[in-house]
N, C-alpha and C positions, 0 to 999 in steps of 0.2 A: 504494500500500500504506500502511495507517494503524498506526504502532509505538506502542502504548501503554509510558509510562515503564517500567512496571512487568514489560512483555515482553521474557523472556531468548530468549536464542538462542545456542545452541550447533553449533556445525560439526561434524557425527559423520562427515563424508566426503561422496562426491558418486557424482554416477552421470550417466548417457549414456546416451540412446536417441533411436531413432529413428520415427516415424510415416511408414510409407511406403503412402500414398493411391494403391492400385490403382485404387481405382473411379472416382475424376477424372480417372487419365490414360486409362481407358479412355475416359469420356466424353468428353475434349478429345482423342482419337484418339493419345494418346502411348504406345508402346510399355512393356508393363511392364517388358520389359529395360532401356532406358532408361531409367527412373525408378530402379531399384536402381543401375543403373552411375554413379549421381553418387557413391559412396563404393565402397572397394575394399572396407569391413567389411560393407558392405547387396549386393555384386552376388556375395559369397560364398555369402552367405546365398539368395541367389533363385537361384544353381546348384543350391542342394541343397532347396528348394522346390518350384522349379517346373521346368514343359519349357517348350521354347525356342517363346514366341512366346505362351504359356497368361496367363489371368488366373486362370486356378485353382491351385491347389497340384496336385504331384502327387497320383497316386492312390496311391504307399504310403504319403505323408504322412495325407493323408484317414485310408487306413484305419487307420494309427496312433492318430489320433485320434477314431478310431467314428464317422467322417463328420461331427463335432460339430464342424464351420468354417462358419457359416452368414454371414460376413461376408469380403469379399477385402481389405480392408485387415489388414497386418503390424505390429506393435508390435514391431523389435527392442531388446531391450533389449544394449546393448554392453557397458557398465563399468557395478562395482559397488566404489568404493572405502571400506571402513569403515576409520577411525583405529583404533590398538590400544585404545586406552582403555574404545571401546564394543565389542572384537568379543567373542563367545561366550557373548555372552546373547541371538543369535537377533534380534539390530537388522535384520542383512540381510534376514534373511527381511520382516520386518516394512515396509522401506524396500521391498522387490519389491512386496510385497502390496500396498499402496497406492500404489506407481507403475501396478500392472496396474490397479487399480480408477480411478486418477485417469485416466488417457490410452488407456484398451481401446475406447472410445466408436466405432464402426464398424469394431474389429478382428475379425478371425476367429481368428486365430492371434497366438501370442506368440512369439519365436525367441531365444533364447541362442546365445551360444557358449561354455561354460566351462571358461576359461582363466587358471591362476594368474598374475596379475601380476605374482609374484616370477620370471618365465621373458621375460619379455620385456626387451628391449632397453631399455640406457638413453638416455630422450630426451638430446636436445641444446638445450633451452629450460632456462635457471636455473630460472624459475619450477617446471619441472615435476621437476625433478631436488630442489628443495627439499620437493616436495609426495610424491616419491617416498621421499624420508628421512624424513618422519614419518608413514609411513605402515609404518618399518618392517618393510620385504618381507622382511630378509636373515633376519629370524626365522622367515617361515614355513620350513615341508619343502623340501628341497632338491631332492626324486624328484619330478621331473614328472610321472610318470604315477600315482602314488600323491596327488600333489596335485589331480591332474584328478578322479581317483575319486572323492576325498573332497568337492570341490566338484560333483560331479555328483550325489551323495547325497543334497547341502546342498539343492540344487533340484528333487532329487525331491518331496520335503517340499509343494512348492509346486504341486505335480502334472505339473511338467515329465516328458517321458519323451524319452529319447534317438533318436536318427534314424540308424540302425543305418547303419554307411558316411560317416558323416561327422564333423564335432567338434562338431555343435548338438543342441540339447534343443528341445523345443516345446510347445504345450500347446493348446489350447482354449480362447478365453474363454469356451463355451455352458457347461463345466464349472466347480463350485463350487469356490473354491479351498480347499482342504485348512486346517483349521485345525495349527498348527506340531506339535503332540503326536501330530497323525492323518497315518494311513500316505493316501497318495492311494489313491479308490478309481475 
């Protein structure tokens, strides 16, 4: 990577996802169960996907989606951390938007799980307990289920649509991603 002097960079938060390469393990004869089970966040996500033993999504998944999965690789996106400094002016959406367009390259589908941060467990790494504190959480909403809502909202936006019976959202890459102002169509 070349930093020219004059190049700022500012840390607005990070994120995590995952590229899980159906079509290679198919080709290398690896189980797609086995591919997701190397994380417990990705083999959640291929219960509520797929059936046992399929390289396809299921069929209410499909039809969720108007059939428009023309690729078997999954892009899950895991974490989505914005600093307070930058939230509320629609950075998340912005950081989604161009993580789906940089790494969607042989996905069919995109998978969530939206899930407030502030509800989870506090690590036991310093490092991550310092990066939890400026991050803030104890100000979000304290109602889980009113926080989930309101981040599910946030992702609709993006054209995610929820997976009725489970706690993930999903979407399409064949579909156009919704500009931030427009309702997904």
């Amino acid at each position: 990577m070349v930093t020219r002097a004059d190049d700022v960079r500012t840390l607005i938060g990070k994120f995590r996802l995952y590229y899980v390469d159906i079509e290679s393990a198919f080709n290398d004869g690896v189980p797609v169960h086995d591919v997701f089970d190397t994380y417990a966040e990705t083999f959640e996500i291929y219960q509520a996907l797929f059936d046992a033993d399929s390289i396809e999504p299921r069929e209410r998944v499909l039809r969720l989606l108007e059939y428009e999965v023309h690729e078997l690789n999954v892009l899950i996106l895991d974490r989505l951390e914005i600093l307070p400094a930058f939230r509320g002016s629609r950075l998340g959406l912005a950081v989604m938007k161009a993580i789906i367009r940089r790494f969607s390259a042989g996905v069919g589908l995109v998978a969530i799980k939206p899930f407030p941060l502030q509800f989870e467990h506090e690590p036991t790494d310093e490092r991550e307990r310092e990066w939890r504190a400026a991050l803030r959480l104890t100000d979000l909403p304290r109602v889980e289920r009113l926080a989930t809502t309101k981040l599910c909202a946030y992702y609709q936006r993006l054209g995610f649509v929820r997976l009725r019976g489970t706690p993930f959202m999903v979407r399409s890459v064949s579909t156009r991603i919704p500009e931030f102002d427009e309702r997904p169509t």
